[in-house]
C-alpha positions in Angstrom: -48.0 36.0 54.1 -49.3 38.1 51.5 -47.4 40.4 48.5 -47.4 43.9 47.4 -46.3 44.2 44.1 -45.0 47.5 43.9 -45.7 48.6 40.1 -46.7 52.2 39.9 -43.4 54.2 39.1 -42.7 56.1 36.2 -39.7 54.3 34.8 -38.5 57.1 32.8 -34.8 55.8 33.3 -35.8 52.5 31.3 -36.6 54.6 28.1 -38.5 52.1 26.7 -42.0 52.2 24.5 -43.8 50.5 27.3 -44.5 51.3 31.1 -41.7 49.6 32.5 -44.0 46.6 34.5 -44.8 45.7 31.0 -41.1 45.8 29.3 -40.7 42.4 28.0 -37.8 40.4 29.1 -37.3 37.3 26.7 -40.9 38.2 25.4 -42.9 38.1 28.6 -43.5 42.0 30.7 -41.6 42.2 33.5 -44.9 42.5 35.8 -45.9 38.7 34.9 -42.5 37.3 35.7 -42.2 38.7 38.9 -46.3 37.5 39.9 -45.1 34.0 38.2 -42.5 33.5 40.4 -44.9 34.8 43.5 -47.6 32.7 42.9 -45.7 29.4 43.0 -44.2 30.8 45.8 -45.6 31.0 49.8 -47.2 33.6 49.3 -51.0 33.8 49.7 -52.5 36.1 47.7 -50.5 38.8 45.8 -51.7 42.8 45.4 -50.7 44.8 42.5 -49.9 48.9 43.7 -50.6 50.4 41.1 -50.9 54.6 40.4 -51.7 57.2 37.4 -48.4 57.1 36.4 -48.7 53.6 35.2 -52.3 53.6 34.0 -51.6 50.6 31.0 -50.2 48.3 33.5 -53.2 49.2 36.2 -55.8 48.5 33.0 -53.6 45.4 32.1 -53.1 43.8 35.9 -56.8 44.4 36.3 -57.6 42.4 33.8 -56.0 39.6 35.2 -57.3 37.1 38.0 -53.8 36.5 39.5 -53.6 39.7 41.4 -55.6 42.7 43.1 -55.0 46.0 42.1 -54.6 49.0 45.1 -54.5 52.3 43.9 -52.5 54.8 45.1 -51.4 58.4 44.2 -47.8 57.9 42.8 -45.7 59.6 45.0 -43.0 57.6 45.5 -42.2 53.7 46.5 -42.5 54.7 50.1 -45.2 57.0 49.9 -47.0 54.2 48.0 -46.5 51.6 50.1 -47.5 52.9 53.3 -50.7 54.1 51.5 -51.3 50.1 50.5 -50.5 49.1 53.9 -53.9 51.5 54.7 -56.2 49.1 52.6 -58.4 46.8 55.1 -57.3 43.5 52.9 -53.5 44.1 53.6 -52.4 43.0 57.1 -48.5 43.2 58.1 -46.4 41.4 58.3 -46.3 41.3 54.1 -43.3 41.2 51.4 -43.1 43.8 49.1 -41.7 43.4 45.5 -40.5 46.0 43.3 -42.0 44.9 39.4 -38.6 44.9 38.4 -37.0 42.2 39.2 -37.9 39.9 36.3 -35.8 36.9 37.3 -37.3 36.9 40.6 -38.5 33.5 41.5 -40.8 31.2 43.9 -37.8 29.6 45.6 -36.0 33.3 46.1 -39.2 34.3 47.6 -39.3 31.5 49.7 -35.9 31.8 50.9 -36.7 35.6 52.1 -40.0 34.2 53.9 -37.8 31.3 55.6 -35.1 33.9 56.7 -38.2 36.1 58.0 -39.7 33.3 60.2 -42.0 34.4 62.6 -40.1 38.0 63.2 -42.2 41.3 63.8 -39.2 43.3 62.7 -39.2 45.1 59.3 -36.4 43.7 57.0 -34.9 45.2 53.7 -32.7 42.4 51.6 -30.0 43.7 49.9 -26.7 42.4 47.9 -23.6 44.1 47.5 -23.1 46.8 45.3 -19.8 44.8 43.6 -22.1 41.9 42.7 -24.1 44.6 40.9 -21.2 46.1 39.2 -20.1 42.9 38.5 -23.3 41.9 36.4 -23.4 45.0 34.6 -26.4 46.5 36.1 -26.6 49.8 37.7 -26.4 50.9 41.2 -29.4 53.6 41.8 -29.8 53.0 45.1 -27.3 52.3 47.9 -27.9 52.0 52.1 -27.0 55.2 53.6 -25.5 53.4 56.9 -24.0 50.7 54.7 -22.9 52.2 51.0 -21.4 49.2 49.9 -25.1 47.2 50.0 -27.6 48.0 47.3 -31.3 47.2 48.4 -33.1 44.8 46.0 -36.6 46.0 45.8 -37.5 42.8 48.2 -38.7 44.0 51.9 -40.8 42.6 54.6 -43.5 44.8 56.4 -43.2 44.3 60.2 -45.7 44.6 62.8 -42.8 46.0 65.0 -40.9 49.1 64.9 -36.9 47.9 64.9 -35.8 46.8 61.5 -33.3 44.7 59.9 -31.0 44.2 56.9 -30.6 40.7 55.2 -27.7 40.4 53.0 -27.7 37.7 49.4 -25.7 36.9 47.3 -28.6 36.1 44.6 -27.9 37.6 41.5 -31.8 36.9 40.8 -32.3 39.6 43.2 -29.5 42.0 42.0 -30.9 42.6 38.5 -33.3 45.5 39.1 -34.3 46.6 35.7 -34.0 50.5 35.4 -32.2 50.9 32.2 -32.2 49.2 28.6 -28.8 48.0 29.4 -30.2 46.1 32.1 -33.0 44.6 30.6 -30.3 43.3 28.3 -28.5 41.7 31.2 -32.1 40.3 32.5 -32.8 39.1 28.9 -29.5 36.6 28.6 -29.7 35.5 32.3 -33.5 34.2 31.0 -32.0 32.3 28.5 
């Protein structure tokens, strides 16, 4: 299966000096921890999405063999990832990966492919909101049919139309970096 790195947000939230794929976390941008831990993983070949309002992290991934850049407008996670799915080298199924999620690694990714299996369903992995709270990162983003899951920026693109939900208890996967606070809290889990 192959990767879309989802890395073309704005990341105004994080109020940092850099784009957010390229905050550090223990010294290394965000963007190379979460490709690290995807190429050791299953994955075959990995895509950065990348848009205008990240154009240092475009110049800086396409500088790097490890990934292809896809470029899309900006609009929006969603809008931006059905525009990759349009490029002629992507073919579903394929995981998506928000470039936040610095402590993402091969064997989390691995897990989420083993789950997956052979299913033409979509699937959105989550973890609960209180294991959120309970780290001290923030909850921007809850399931409308299920408020007390929190999706982790960690998805599989289906050939078929029915989705599902997959529920961890990773904390890898529940430290979305969006704020400095929780670039902190990514910082001493690296340690």
């Amino acid at each position: 299966m192959d990767a879309l790195l989802m890395c073309g947000g704005r990341g105004t939230r994080l109020e940092s000096p850099y784009e957010k794929p390229l905050h550090p976390i223990a010294g290394t941008p965000m963007v190379d921890r979460v490709l690290a831990g995807l190429e050791v993983s299953r994955i075959e070949t990995a895509f950065a999405v990348v848009s205008p309002n990240a154009p240092e992290t475009a110049d800086y991934l396409e500088r790097t063999d490890a990934v292809r850049t896809i470029e899309t407008e900006g609009e929006g996670y969603v809008t931006d990832l059905l525009s990759a799915l349009e490029d002629p080298a992507v073919e579903p199924p394929v995981l998506s990966v928000a470039a936040d999620l610095p402590l993402l690694e091969d064997a989390v990714v691995d897990r989420v492919l083993a789950i997956h299996g052979e299913c033409e369903a979509s699937r959105t992995v989550c973890v609960p909101a209180a294991l959120k709270r309970r780290l001290g990162v923030g909850v921007d983003t809850r399931l409308e049919d299920a408020p007390h899951l929190a999706p982790t920026g960690v998805n599989v693109v289906g050939t078929a139309e029915e989705s599902m939900t997959q529920v961890s208890y990773d904390p890898r996967l529940a430290v979305n970096v969006n704020r400095l606070e929780d670039a902190r809290i990514a910082e001493d889990r690296c340690e």
